[in-house]
DSSP file (Angstrom, degrees, kcal/mol; ACC not computed):
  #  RESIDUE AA STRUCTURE BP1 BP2  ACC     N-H-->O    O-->H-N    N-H-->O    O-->H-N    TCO  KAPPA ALPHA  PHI   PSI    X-CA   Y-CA   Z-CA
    1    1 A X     >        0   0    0      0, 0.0     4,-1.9     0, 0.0     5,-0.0   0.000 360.0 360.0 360.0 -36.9 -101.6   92.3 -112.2
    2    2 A X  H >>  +     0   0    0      2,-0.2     3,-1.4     1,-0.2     4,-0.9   0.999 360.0  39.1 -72.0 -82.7 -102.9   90.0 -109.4
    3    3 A X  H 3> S+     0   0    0      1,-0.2     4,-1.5     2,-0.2     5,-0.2   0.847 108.0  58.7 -77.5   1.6 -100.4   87.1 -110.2
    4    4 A X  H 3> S+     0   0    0      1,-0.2     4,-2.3     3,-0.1    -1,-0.2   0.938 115.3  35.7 -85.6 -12.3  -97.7   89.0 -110.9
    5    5 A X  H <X S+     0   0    0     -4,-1.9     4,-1.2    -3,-1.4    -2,-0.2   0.881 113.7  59.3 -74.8 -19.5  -98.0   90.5 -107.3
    6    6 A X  H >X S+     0   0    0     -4,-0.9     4,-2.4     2,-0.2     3,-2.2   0.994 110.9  45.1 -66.6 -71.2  -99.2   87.0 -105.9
    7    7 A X  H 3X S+     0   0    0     -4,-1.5     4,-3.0     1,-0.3     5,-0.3   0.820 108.7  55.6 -42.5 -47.6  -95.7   85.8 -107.3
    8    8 A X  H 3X S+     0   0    0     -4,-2.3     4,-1.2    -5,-0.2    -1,-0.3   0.696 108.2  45.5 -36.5 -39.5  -94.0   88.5 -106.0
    9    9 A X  H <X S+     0   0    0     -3,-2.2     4,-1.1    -4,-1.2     5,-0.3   0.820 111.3  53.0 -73.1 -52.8  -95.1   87.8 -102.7
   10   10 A X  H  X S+     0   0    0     -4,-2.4     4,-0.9     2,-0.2    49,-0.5   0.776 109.1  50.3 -64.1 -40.4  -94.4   84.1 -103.0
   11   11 A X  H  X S+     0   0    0     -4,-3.0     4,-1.7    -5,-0.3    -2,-0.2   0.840 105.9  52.2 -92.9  -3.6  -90.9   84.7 -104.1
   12   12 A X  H  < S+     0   0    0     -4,-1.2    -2,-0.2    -5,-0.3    -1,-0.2   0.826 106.9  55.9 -74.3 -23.5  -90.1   87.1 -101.3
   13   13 A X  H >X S+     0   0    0     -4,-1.1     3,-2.4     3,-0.1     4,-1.8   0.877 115.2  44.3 -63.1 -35.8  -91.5   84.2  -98.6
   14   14 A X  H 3X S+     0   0    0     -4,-0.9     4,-2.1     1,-0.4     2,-0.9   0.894 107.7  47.2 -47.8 -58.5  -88.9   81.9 -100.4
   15   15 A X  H 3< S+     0   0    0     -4,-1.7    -1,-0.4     2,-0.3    -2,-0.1  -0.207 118.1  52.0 -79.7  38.3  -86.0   83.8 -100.6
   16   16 A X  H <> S+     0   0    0     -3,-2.4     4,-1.9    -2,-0.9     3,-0.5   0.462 111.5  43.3-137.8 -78.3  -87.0   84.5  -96.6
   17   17 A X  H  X S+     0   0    0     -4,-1.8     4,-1.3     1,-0.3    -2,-0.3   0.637 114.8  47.9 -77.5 -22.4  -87.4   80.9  -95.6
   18   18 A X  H  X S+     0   0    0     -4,-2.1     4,-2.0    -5,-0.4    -1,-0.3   0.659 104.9  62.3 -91.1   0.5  -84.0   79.7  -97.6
   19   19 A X  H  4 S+     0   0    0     -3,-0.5     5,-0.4    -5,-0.3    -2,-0.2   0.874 111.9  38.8 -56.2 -38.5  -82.3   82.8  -95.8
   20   20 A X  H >X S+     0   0    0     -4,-1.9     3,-2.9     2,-0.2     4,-2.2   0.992 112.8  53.5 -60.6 -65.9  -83.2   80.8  -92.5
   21   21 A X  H 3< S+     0   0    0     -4,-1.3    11,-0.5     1,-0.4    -2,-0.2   0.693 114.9  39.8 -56.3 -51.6  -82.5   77.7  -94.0
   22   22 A X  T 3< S+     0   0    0     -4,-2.0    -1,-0.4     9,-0.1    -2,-0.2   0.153 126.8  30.2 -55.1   1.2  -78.9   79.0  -95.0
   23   23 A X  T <4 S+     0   0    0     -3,-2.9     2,-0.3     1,-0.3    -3,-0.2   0.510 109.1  67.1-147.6 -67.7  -78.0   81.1  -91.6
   24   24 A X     <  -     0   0    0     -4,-2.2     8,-0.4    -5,-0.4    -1,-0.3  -0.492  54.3-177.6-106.6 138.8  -79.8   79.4  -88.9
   25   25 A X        -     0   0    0     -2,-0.3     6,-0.2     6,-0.2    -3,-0.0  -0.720  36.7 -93.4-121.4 161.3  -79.2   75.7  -87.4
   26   26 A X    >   -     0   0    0      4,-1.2     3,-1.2    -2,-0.2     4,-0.3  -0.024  56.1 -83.0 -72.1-179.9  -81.4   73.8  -84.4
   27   27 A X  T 3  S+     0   0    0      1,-0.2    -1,-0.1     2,-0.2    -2,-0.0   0.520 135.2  61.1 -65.8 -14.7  -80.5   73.9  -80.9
   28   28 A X  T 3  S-     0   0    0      3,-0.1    -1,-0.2     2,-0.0     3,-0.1   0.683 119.2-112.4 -76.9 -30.9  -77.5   70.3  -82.2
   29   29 A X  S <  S+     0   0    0     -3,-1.2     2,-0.4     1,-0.2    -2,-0.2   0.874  79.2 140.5  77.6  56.7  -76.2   73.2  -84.4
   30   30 A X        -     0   0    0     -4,-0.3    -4,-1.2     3,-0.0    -1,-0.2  -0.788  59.5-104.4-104.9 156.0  -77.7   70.8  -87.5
   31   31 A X        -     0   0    0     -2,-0.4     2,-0.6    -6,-0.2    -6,-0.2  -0.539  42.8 -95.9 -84.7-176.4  -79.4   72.8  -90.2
   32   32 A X        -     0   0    0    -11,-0.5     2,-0.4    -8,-0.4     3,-0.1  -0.654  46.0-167.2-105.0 143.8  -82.6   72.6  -90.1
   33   33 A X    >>  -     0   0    0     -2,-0.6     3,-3.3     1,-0.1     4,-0.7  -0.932  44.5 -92.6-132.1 166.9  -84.5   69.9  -92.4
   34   34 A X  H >> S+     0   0    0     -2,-0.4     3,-3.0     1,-0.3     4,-2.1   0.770 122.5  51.9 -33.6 -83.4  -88.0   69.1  -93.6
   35   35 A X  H 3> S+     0   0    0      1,-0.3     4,-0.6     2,-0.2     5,-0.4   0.788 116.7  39.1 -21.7 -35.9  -88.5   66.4  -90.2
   36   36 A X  H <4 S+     0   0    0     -3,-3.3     4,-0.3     2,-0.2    -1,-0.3   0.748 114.5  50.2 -99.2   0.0  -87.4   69.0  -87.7
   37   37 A X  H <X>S+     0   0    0     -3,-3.0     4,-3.4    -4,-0.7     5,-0.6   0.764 116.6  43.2-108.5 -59.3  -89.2   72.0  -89.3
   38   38 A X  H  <5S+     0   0    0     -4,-2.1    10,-0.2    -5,-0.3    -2,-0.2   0.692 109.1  58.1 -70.4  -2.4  -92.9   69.7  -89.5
   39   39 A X  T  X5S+     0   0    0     -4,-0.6     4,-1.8    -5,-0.4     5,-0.2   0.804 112.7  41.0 -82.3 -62.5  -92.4   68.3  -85.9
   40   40 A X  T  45S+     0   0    0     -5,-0.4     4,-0.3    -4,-0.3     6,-0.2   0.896 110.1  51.7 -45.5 -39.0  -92.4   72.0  -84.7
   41   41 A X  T  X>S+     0   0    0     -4,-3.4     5,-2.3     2,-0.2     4,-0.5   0.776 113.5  50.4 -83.9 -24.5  -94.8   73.2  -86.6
   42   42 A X  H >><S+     0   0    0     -5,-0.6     3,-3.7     1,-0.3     4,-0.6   0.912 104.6  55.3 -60.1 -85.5  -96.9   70.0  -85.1
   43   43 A X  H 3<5S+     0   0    0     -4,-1.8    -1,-0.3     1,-0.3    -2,-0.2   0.497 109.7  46.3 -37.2 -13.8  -96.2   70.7  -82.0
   44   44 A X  H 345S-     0   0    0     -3,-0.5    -1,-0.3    -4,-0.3    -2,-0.2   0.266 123.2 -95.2 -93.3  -3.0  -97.6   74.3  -82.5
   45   45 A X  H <<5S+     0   0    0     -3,-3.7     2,-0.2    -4,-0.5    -3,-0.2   0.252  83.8 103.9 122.8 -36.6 -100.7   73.2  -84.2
   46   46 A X     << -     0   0    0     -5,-2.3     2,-0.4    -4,-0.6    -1,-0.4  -0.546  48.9-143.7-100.8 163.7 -100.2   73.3  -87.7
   47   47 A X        -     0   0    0     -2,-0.2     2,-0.3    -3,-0.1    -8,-0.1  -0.939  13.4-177.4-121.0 152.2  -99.7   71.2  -90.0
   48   48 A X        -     0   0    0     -2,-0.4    -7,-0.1   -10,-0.2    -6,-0.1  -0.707  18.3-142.5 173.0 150.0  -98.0   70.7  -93.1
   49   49 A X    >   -     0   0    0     -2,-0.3     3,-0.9     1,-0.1     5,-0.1   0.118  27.9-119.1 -79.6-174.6  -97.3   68.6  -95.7
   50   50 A X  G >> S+     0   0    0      1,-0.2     4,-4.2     3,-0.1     3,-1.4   0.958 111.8  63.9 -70.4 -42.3  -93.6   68.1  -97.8
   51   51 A X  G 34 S+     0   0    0      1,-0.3     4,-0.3     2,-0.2    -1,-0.2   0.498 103.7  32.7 -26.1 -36.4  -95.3   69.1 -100.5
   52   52 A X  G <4 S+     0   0    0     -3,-0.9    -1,-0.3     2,-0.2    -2,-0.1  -0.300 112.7  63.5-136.0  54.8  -96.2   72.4  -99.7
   53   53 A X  T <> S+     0   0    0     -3,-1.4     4,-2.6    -5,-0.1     5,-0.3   0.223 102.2  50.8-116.1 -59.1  -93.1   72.8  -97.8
   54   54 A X  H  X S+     0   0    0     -4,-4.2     4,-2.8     2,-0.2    -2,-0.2   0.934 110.4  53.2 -62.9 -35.8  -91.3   72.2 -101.3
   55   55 A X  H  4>S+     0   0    0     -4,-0.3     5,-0.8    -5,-0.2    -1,-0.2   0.943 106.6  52.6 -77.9 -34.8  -93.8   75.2 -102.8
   56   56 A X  H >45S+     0   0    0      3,-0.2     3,-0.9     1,-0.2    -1,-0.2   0.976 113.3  43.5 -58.3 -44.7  -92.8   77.7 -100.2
   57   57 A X  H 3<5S+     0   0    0     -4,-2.6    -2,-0.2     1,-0.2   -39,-0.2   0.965 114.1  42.8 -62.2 -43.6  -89.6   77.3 -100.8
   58   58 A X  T 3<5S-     0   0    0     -4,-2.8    -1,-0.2    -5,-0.3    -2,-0.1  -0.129 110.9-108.4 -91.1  42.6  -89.4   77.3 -104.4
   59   59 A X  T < 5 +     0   0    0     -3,-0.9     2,-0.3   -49,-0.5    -3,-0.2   0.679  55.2 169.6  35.2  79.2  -92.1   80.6 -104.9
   60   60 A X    > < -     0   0    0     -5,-0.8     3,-1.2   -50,-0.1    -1,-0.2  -0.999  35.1-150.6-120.2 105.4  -94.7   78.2 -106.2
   61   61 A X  T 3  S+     0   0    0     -2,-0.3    -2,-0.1     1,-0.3    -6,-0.0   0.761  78.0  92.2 -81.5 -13.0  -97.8   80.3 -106.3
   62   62 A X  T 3  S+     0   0    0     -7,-0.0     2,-0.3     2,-0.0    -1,-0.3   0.753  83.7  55.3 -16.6 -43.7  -99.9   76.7 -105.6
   63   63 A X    <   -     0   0    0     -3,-1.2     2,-0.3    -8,-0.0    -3,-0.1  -0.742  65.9-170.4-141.0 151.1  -99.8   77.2 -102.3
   64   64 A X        -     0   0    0     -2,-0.3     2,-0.2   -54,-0.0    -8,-0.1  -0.984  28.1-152.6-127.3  96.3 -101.2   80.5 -100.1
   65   65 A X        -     0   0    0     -2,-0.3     2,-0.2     1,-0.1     3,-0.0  -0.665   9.6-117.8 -84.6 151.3  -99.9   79.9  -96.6
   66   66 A X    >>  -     0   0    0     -2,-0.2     4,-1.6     1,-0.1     3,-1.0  -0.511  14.8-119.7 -66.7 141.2 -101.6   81.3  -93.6
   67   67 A X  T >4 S+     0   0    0      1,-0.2     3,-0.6    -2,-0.2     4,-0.4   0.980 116.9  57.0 -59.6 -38.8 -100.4   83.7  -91.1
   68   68 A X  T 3> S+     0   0    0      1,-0.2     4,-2.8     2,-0.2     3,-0.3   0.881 106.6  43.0 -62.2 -16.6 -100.9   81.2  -88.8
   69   69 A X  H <> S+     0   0    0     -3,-1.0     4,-1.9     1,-0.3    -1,-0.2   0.839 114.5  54.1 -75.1 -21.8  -98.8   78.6  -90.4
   70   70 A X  H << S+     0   0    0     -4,-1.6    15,-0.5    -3,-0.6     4,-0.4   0.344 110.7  44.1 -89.6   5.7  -95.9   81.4  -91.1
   71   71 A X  H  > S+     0   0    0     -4,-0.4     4,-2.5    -3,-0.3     5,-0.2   0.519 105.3  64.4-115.8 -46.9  -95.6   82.5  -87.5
   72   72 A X  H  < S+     0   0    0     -4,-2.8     4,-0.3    -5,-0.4    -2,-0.2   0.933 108.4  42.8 -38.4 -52.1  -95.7   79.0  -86.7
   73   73 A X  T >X S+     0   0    0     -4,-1.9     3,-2.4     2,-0.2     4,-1.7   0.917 105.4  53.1 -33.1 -72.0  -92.5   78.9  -88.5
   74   74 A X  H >>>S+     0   0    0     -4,-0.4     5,-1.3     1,-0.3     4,-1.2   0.920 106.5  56.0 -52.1 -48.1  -90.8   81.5  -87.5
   75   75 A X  H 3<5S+     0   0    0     -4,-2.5    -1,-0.3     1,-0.3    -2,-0.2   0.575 109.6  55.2 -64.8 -27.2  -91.5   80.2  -83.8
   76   76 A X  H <45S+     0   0    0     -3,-2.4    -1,-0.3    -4,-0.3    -2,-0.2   0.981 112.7  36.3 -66.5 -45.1  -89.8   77.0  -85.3
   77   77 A X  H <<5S-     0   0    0     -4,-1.7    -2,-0.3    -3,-0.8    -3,-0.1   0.335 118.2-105.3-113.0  -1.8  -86.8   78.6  -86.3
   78   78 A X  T  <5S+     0   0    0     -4,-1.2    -3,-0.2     1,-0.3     2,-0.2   0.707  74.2 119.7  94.2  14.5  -86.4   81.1  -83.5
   79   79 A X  S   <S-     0   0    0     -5,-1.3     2,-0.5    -8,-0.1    -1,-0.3  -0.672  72.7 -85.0-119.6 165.8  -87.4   84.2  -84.9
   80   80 A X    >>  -     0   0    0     -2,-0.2     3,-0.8     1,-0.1     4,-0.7  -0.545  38.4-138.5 -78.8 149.6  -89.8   86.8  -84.7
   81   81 A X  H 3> S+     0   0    0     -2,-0.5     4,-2.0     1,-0.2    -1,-0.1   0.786  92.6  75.4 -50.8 -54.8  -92.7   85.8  -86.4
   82   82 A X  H 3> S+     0   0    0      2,-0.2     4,-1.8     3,-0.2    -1,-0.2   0.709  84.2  70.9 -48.6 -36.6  -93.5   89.0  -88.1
   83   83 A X  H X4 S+     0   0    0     -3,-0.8     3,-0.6     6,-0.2     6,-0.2   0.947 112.7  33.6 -58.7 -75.5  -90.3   88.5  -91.0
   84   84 A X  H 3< S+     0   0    0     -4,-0.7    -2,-0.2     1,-0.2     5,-0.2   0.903 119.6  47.2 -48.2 -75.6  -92.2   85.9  -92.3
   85   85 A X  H 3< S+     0   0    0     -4,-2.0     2,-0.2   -15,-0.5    -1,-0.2   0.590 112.7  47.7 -27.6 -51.0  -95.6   87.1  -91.8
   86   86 A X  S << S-     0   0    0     -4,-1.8     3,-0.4    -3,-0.6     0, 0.0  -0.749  77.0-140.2-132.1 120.9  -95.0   90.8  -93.1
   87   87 A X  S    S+     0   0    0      1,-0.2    -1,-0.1    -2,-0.2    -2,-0.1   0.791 112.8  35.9 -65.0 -17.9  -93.1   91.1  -96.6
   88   88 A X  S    S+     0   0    0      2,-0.0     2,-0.4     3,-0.0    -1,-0.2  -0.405  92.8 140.8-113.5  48.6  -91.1   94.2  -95.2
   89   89 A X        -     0   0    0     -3,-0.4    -6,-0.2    -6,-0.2    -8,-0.0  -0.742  63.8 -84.2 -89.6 149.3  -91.3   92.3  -91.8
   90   90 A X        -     0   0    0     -2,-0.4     2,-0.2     1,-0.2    -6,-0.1  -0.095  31.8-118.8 -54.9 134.6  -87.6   92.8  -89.9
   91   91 A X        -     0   0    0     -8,-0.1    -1,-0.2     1,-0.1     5,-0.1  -0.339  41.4-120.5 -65.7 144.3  -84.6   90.8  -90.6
   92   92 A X    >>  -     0   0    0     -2,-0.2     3,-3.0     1,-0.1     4,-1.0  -0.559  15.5-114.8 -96.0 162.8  -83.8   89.1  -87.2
   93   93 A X  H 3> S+     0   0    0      1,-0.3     4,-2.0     2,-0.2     5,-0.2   0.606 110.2  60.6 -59.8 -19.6  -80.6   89.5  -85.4
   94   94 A X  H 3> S+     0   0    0      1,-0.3     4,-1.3     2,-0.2    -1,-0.3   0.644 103.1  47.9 -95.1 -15.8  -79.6   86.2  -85.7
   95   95 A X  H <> S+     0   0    0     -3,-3.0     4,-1.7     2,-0.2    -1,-0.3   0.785 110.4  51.2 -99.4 -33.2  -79.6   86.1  -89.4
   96   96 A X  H  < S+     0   0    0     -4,-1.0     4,-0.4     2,-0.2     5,-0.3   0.948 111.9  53.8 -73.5 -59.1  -77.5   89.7  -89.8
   97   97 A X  H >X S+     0   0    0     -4,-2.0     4,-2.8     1,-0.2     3,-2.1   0.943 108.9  43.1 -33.7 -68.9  -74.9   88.1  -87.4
   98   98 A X  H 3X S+     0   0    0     -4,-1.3     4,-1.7     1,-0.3    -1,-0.2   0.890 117.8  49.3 -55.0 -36.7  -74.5   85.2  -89.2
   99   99 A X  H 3< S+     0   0    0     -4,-1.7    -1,-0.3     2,-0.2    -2,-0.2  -0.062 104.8  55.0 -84.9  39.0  -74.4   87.3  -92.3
  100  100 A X  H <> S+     0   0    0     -3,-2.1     4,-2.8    -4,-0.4    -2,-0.2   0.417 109.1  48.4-120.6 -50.5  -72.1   89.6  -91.2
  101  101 A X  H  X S+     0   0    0     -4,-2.8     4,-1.9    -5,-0.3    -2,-0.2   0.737 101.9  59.7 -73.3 -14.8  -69.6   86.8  -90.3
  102  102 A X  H  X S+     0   0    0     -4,-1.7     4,-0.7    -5,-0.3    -1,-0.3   0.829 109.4  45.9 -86.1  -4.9  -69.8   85.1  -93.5
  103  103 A X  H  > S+     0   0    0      2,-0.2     4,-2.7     3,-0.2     5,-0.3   0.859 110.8  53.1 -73.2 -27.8  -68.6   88.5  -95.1
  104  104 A X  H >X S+     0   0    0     -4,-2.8     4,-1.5     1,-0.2     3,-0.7   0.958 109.8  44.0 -52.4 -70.3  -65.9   88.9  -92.7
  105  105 A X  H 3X S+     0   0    0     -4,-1.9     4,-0.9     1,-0.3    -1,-0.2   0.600 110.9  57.0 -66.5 -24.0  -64.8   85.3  -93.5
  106  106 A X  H 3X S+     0   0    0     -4,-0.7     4,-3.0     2,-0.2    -1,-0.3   0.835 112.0  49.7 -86.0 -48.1  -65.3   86.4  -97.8
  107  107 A X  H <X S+     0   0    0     -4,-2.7     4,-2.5    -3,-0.7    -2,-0.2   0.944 108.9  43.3 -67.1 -39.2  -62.7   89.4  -96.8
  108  108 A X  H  X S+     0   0    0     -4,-1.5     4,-2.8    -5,-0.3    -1,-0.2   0.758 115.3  54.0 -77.9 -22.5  -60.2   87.5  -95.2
  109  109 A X  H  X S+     0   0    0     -4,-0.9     4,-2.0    -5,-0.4     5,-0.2   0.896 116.4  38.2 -62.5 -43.4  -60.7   84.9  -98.2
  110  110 A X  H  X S+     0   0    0     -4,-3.0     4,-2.6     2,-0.2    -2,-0.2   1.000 115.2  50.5 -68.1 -47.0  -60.1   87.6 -100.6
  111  111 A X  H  X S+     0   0    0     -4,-2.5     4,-2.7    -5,-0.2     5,-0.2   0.941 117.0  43.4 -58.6 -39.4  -57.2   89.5  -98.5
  112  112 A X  H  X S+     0   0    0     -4,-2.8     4,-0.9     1,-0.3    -1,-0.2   0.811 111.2  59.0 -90.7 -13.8  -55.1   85.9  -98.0
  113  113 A X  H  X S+     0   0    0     -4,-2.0     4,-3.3    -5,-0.2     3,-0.5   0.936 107.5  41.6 -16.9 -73.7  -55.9   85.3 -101.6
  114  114 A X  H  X S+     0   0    0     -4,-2.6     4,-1.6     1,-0.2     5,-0.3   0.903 110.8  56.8 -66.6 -50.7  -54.2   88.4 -102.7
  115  115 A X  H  X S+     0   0    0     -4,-2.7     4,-0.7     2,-0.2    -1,-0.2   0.820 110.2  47.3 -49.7 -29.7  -51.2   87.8 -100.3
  116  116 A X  H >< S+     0   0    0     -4,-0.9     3,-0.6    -3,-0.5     4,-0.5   0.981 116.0  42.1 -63.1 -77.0  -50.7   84.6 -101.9
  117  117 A X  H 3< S+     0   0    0     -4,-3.3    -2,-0.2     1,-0.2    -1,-0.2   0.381 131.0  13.3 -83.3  16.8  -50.9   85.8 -105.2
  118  118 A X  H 3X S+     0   0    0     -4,-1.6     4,-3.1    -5,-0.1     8,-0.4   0.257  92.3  93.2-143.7  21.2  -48.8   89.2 -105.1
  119  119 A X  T << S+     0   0    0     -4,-0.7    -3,-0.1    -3,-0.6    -2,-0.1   0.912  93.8  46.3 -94.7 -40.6  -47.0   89.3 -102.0
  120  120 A X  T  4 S+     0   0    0     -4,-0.5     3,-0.3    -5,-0.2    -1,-0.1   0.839 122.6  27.8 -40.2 -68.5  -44.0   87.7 -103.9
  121  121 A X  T  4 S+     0   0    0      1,-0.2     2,-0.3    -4,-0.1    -2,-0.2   0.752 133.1  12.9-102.8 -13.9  -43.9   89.6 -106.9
  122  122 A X     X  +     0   0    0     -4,-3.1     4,-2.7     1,-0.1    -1,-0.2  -0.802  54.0 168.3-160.1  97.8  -45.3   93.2 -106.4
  123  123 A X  H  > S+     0   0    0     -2,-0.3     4,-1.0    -3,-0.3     5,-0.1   0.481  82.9  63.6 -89.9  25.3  -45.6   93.9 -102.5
  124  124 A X  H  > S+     0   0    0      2,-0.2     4,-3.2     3,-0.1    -1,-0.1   0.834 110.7  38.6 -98.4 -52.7  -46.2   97.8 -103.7
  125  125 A X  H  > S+     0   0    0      1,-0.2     4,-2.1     2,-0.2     5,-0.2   0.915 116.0  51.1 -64.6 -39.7  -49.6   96.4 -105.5
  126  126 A X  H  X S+     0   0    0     -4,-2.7     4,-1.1    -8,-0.4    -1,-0.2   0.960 107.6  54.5 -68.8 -46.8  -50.6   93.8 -102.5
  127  127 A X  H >X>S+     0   0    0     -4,-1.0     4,-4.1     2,-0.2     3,-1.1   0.988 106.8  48.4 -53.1 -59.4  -50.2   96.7 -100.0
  128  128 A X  H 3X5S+     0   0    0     -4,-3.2     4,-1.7     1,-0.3     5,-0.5   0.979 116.2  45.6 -55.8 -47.7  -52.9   99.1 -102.0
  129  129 A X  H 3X5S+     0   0    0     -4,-2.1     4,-0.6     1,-0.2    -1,-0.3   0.685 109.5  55.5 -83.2  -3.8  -55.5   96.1 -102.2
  130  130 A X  H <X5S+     0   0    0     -3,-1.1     4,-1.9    -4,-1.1    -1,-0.2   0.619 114.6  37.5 -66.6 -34.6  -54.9   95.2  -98.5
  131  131 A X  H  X5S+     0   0    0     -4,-4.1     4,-1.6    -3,-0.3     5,-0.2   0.759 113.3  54.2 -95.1   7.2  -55.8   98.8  -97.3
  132  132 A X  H  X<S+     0   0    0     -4,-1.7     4,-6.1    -5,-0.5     5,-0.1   0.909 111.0  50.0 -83.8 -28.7  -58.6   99.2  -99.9
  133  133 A X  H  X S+     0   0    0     -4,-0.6     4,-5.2    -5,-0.5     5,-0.2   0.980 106.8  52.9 -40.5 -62.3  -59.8   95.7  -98.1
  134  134 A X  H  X S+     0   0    0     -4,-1.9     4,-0.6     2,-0.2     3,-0.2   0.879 109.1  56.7 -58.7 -58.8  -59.4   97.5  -94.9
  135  135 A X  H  X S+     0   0    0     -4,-1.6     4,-3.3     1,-0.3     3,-0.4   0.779 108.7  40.0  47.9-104.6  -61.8  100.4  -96.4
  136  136 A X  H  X S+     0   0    0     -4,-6.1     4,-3.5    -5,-0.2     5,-0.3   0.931 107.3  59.2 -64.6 -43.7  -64.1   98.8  -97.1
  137  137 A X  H  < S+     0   0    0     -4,-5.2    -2,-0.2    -3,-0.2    -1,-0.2   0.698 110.1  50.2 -67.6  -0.4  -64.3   96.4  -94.0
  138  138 A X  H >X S+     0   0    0     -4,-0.6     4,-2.8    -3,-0.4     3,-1.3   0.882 110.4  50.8 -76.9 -40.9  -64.5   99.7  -91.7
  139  139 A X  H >X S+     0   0    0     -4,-3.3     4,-1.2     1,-0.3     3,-0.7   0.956 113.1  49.7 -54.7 -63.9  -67.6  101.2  -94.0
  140  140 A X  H 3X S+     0   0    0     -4,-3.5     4,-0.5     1,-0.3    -1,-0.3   0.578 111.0  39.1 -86.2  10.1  -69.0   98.3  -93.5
  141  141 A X  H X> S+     0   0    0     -3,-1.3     4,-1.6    -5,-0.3     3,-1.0   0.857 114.8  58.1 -92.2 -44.6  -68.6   98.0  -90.0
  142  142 A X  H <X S+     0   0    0     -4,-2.8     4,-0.5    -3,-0.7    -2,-0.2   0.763 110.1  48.4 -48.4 -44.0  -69.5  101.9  -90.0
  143  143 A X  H 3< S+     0   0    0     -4,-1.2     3,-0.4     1,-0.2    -1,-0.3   0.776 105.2  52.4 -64.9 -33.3  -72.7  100.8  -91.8
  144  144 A X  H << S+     0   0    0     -3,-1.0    -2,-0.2    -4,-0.5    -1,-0.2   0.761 105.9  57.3 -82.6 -29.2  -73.8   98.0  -89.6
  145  145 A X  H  <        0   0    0     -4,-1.6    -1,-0.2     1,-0.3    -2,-0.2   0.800 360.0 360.0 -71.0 -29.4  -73.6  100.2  -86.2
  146  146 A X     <        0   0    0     -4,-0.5    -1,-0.3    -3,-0.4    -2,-0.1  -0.042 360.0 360.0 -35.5 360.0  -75.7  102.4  -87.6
């Protein structure tokens, strides 16, 4: 029962820290990579090696991180500290923004998709999956204000 919550635990930091890793880029607009992530975390104190940089990412129950070293993080990457720290800890805004515009950009992929492929032969059918598009991208704007 103990490792399977240990694991559990370990793969919700992961899937945490490559949601950063995917959404948010340094102050160049780079993503962020092992060099700029252990320079920060220097500069705060901590240390860590590539090594157990590669087991946080990949839920590798080897490695236990410390709060301090996970606030340290977050503090790299511009977030509150407490997502990491805390498994139910809030997603930060900067990461729902950015995932909010890459669904926008997956809707407009899909709608010019469909224009492409039916606008030609059956604009009765392209019209009904253009408003069901639209639909759904007000619920889900209706959900996000919320």
């Amino acid at each position: 029962m103990g490792d399977t919550n240990r694991e559990r635990s370990a793969q919700i930091l992961a899937d945490k820290i490559n949601l950063l890793l995917d959404t948010l880029r340094t102050e160049t607009g780079h993503p962020y990579d092992f060099t700029t992530i252990q320079q920060g975390i220097k500069d705060r104190g901590v240390a860590i090696s590539r090594t157990k940089w590669h087991y946080l990412k990949t839920a590798d129950t080897r490695v236990r991180p410390d709060e301090k070293l996970l606030r340290a993080l977050g503090e790299v990457f511009g977030v509150d500290p407490r997502y990491l720290v805390h498994e139910n800890g809030p997603l930060p805004e900067q990461v729902e923004q950015e995932l909010a515009t890459v669904r926008a950009l997956r809707r407009a992929e899909v709608r010019n998709f469909a224009a492409r492929a039916l606008g030609q032969i059956d604009p009765e059918g392209l019209q009904a999956i253009l408003e069901v598009i639209e639909k759904k991208e007000s619920s889900s704007q209706d959900d996000s204000t919320q």
